[in-house]
N, C-alpha and C positions, 0 to 999 in steps of 0.2 A: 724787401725780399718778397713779400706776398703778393706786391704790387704787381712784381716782376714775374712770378707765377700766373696772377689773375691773366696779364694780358697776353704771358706765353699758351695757357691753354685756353685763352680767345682765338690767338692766331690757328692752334691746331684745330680746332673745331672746323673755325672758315674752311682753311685750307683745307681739311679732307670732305668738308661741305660741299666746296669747290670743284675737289675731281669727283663726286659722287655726280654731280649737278652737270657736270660736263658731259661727263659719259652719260647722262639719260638726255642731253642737249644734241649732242651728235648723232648724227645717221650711221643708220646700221652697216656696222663693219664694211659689207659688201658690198655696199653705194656709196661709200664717203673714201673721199680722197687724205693723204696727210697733208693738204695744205689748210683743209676745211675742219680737220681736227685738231690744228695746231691753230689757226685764229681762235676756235671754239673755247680752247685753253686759255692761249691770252686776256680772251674778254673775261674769262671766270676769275683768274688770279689776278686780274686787277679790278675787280668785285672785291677779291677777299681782301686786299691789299688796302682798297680806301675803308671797307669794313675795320679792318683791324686800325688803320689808324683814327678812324672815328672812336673809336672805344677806346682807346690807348687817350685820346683826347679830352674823352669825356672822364676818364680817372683821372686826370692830371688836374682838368677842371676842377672834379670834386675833393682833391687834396687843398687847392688853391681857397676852393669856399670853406672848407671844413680847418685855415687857417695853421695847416700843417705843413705848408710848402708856399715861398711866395710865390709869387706870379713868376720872376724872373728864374727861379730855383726849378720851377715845374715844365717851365717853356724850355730851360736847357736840360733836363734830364728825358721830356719828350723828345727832342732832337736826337740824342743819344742814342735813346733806344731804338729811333727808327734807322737813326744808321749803322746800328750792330747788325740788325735783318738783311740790312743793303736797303731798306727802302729811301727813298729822298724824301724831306723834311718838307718839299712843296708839295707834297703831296694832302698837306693840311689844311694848303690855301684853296683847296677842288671845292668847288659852288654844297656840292653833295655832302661831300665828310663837315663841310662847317653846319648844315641843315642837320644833320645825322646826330652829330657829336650830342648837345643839346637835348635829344630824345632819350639818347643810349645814357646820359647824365641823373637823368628823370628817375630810371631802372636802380642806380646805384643805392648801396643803403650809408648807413651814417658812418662805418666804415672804407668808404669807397670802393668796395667790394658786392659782387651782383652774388644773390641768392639762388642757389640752385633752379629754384621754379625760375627765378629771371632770368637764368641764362638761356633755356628753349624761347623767350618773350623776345631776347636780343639779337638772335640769331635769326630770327622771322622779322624782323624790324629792317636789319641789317640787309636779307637778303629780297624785303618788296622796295626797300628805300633805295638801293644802287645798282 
């Protein structure tokens, strides 16, 4: 369950990281079209999207090392969860989130859980790395 907390408010953070980061991305109201603020979005929420599955990655990892979930237990319970958000599960196999996952793993402590101070570390990781 805390698991399931940690990495639902990963995704929140991103995601309104994401429309904050858009809207200062996009041209001013008056000069920007909606087709140029609608890719602008795209490209952000799928930032957030390998974001969160990189993190989601790196906990599974770290249950995996810390010998609380096997590998096979951890690999089908990430699946899962990426397909309750609607995310697809290939989204794991991107050059990025496998580079990512590993750093964001580094942050975790020996409950596989990021520390408050780590969480502003993760979120700045997350968003120069993708």
């Amino acid at each position: 369950m805390r698991r399931h907390r940690l990495i639902t408010a990963c995704l929140v953070a991103l995601f309104w990281g994401g429309i904050d980061l858009a809207r200062a991305q996009s041209p001013r109201p008056d000069a920007s079209d909606a087709e140029v603020q609608r890719r602008v979005a795209v490209v952000v929420l799928a930032r957030r999207i390998r974001g969160y599955a990189a993190m989601a990655k790196a906990n599974s990892d770290c249950l995996v090392d810390q010998g609380r979930l096997s590998a096979a237990q951890a690999d089908r319970a990430l699946v899962i969860s990426l397909e309750e958000l609607g995310i697809s599960p290939t989204v794991l196999l991107n050059p990025l989130v496998k580079a990512l996952s590993p750093r964001l793993q580094a942050l975790l402590t020996q409950q596989c859980s990021l520390e408050p101070d780590q969480e502003a570390t993760a979120l700045k990781l997350t968003e120069t790395e993708l």
